[in-house]
Phi, psi and omega in degrees: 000127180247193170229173200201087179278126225232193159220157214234135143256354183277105166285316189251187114257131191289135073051133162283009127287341172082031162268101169318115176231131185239136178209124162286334181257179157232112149140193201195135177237046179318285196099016190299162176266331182246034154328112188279322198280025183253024171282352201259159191272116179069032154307314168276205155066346174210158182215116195264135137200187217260117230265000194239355193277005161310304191293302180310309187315311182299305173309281221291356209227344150309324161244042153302131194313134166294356171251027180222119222279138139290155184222139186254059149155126196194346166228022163199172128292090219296336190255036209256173249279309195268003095019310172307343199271303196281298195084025183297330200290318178311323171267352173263327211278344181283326170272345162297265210323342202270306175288016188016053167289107155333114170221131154237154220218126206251084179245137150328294183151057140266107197271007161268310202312273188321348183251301188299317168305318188339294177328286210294304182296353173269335157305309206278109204280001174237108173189138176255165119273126203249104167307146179259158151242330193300003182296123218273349176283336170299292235269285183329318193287344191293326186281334147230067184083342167275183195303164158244111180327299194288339173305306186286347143315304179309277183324336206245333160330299195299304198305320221263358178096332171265172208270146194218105161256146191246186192212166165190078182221150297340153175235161217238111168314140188037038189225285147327126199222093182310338187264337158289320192301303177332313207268001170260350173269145154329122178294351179285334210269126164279180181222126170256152188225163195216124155314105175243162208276047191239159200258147179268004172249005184252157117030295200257003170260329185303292206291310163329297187297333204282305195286321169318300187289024184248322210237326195243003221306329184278359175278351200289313161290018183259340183294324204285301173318287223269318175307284210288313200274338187046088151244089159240082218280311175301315177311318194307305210306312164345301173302317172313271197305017198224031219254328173283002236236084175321288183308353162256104177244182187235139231289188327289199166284159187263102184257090161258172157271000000 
């Protein structure tokens, strides 16, 4: 993984909902296989950033609406390795708190980071934090007995008073186990969950199959149906048995008050 400190002219970027995703960073260094961003061109392997974006920032968000939410990472992680260096995310969440712009902010689980903020994210009174859990180094140390980072993150959030919604997308048959992540999260944190989704001739299913059969080998046909076949029969059922289950919910986010 290299850096690339880069200059910016963009503060946000729109959505194809037309949801403002402001990213200090570009990249990522999971390394997950079914990444949808490893579809963009010079996504892996760097991690960009962009170091000028402070200055820009102060313009664009002074008359920003007060009900209309900001989103804090979407092609990075905001709170991710290099944070401790730049401190970008830490200087745009200081001009949202200063305009008490409405945020919600998209992390794995860096939980020194994520402590060290504590304060500054308890200013800002309209603001969720959405823990990723699908992350595959998590899920694996979780699987052989040790912590899953975002859980305790997720977790350490809930204590500290601010709202904490979690994610598990994809979730991955016989790998993922939605009923330990519940009874490890805080009963309040719901999980939105996602089915995944990928073509066996894009990117992210070549890299999927590749790693089942490298890591799952007794998963594979049941991964070659749902990649090659789009059969997402295990997902349906998920939904079924899970349908009374309040804390398990399905995209988008309910962003009320």
């Amino acid at each position: 993984m290299t850096v690339e400190e880069i200059k910016t002219d963009t503060v946000y970027e729109l959505s194809p909902h037309h949801h403002a995703y402001i990213n200090p960073y570009i990249g990522c260094s999971m390394g997950c296989p079914f990444c949808y961003w490893l579809k963009q061109d010079g996504w892996e392997g760097k991690i960009k950033v962009k170091t000028n974006l402070e200055e820009l920032l102060e313009d664009k968000l002074k008359d920003w609406p007060k009900d209309e939410y900001l989103y804090l990472g979407s092609v990075c992680d905001p709170f991710n390795e290099l944070e401790h260096k730049y401190h970008l995310s830490e200087k745009c969440l200081k001009v949202i708190a200063k305009y008490e712009i409405p945020v919600l902010i998209t992390t794995s689980a860096a939980t020194d980071v994520v402590l060290q903020y504590s304060d500054l994210l308890q200013s800002i009174p309209k603001l969720v934090v959405v823990v990723e859990l699908s992350r595959i180094p998590f899920i694996e140390n979780m699987n052989q007995g040790g912590i899953h980072r975002g859980i305790t993150c997720a977790n350490l959030l809930q204590e500290k008073g601010i709202k904490v919604w979690t994610t598990l997308a994809p979730i991955l048959p016989g790998i993922t186990k939605l009923d330990q992540i519940l009874n490890l999260l805080h009963k309040e944190i719901p999980v939105y969950i996602d089915k995944l989704d990928c073509n066996a001739e894009d990117i992210l299913g070549k890299r999927t199959l590749k790693w089942i059969y490298e890591k799952y080998p007794d998963l594979l046909k049941e991964y070659e149906r749902i990649i090659k076949e789009h059969d997402f029969s295990y997902f349906s059922a998920i939904e079924k048995a899970y349908a009374e289950n309040e804390r398990v919910k399905k995209f988008p986010f309910q962003l009320t008050d």
